[in-house]
C-alpha positions as CSV (number, residue, x, y, z in Angstrom):
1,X,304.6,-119.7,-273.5
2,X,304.3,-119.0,-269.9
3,X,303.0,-121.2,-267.6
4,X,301.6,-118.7,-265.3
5,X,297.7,-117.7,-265.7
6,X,297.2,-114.5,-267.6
7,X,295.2,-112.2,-265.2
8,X,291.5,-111.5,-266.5
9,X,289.1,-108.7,-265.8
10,X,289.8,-105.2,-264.4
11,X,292.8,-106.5,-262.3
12,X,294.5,-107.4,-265.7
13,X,294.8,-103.3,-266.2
14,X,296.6,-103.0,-262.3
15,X,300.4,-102.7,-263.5
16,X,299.3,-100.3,-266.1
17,X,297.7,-98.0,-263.1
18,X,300.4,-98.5,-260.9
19,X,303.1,-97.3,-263.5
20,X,301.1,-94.2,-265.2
21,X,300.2,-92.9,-261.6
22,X,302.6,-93.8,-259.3
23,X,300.8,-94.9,-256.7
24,X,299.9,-98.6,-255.5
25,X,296.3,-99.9,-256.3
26,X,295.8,-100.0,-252.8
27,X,296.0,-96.0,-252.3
28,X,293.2,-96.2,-255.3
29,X,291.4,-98.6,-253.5
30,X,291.0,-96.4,-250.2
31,X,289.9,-93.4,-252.3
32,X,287.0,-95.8,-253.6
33,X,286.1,-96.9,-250.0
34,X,286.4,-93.8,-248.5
35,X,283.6,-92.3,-251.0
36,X,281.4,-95.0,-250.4
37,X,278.4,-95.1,-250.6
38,X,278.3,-94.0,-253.8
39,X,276.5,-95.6,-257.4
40,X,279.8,-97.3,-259.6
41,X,279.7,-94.3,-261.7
42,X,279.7,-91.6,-259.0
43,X,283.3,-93.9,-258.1
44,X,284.6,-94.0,-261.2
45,X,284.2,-90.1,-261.3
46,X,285.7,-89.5,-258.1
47,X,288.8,-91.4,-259.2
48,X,288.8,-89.3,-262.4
49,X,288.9,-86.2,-260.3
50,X,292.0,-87.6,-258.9
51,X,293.8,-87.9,-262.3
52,X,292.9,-91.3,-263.5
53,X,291.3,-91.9,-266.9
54,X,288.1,-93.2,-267.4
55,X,288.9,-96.9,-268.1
56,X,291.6,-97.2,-265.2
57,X,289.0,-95.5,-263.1
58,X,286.5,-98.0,-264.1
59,X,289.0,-101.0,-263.0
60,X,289.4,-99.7,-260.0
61,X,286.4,-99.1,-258.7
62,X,284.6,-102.6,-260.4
63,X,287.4,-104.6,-258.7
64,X,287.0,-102.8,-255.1
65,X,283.2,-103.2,-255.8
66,X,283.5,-107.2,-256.3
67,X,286.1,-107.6,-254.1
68,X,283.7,-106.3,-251.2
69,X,280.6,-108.1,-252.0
70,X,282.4,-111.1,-251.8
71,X,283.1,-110.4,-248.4
């Protein structure tokens, strides 16, 4: 067993994004804040525009979302 912490909640599907797209989750993260204001879902479809599924999109856009409120 590994004595590193498994990674939990949306950032646990980050590798998967950055490998089936290419790009870093930063460059996700600036389409998210660029679109703001915007309701989670309206997010989460601008990311899907962009290419992402649905699940990564969600990720993405729930991370950035929490990641922000906390300041």
């Amino acid at each position: 067993m590994s004595d590193e912490p498994k990674t939990k909640g949306p950032a646990s599907y980050f590798p998967s994004i950055e490998k089936t797209y290419g790009q870093p989750i930063a460059h996700w993260k600036a389409i998210v804040r660029a679109a703001m204001p915007a309701k989670h879902m309206e997010l989460v479809q601008v990311l899907k525009q962009q290419g992402l599924g649905h699940g990564h999109a969600n990720a993405v856009v729930a991370h950035t979302l929490a990641e922000d409120a906390a300041g």
